[in-house]
C-alpha positions as CSV (number, residue, x, y, z in Angstrom):
1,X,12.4,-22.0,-37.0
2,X,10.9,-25.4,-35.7
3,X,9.3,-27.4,-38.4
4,X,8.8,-30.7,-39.6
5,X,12.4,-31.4,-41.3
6,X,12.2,-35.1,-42.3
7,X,9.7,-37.7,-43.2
8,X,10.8,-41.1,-44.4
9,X,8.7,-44.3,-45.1
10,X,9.7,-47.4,-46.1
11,X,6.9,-49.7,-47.5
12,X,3.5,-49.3,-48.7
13,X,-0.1,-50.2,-48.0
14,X,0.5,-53.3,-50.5
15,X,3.7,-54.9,-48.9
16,X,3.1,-53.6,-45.8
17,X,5.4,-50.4,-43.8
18,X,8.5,-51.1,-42.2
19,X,9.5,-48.0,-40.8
20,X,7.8,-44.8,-40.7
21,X,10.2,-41.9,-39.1
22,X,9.9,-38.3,-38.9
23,X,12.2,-35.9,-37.1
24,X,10.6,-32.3,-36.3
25,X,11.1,-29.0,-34.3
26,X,14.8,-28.3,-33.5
27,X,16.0,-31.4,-32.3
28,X,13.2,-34.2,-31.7
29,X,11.9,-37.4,-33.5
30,X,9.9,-40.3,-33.3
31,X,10.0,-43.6,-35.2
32,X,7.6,-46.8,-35.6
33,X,9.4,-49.9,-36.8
34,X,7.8,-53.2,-38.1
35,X,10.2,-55.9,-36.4
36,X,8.9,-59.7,-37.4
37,X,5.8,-58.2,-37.0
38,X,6.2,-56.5,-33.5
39,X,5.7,-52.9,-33.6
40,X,8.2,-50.7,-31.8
41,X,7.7,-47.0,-31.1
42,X,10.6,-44.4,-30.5
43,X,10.8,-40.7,-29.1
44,X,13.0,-38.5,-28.2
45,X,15.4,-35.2,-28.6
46,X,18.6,-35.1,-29.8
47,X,20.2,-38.1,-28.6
48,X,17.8,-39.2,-25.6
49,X,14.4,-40.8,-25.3
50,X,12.6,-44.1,-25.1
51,X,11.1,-46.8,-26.9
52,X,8.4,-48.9,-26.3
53,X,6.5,-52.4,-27.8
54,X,3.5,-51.1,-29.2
55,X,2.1,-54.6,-30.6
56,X,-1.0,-55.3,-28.7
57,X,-3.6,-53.2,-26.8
58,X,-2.1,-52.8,-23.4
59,X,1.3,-52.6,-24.5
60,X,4.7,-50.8,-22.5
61,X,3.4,-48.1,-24.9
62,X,0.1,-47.6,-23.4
63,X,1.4,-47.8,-20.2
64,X,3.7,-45.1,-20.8
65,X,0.6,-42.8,-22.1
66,X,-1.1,-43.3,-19.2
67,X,1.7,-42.7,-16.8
68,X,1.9,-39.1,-18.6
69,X,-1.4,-38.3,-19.4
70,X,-1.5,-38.7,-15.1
71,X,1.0,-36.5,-14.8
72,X,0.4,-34.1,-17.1
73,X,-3.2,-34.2,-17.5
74,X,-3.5,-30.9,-18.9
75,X,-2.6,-31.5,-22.0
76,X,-3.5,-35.4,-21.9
77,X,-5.9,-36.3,-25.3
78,X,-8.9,-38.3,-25.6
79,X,-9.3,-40.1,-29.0
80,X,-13.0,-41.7,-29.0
């Protein structure tokens, strides 16, 4: 059965997170890492994905949302 199978955090709000990662569903994860203070977003399944810089406002990770949310705009969100 797909679940959420792993959720790991190191850091806190008082130090500051390093690394949040959480693998779900059969095969897929996701993982936000705190480089020198650059902030770098993975996804993926099994052993493919991407990453992207996710540090400032128009970042390769907002580009990459938009680039889907195009293509798929069916199930594309809008956070306000």
């Amino acid at each position: 059965m797909a679940k959420i199978r792993s959720v790991v955090v190191e850091g806190n709000r008082e130090t500051g997170f390093k690394r949040v990662q959480v693998l779900f569903g059969t095969n897929c994860f996701l993982e936000i890492v705190d480089e020198n203070g650059r902030i770098h977003f993975s996804m993926g399944a099994h052993h493919s994905g991407f990453k992207a810089d996710a540090s400032e406002i128009d970042s390769e990770l907002q580009q990459y949302i938009g680039e889907i949310q195009e293509r798929h705009p069916d199930h594309a969100l809008e956070h306000g």
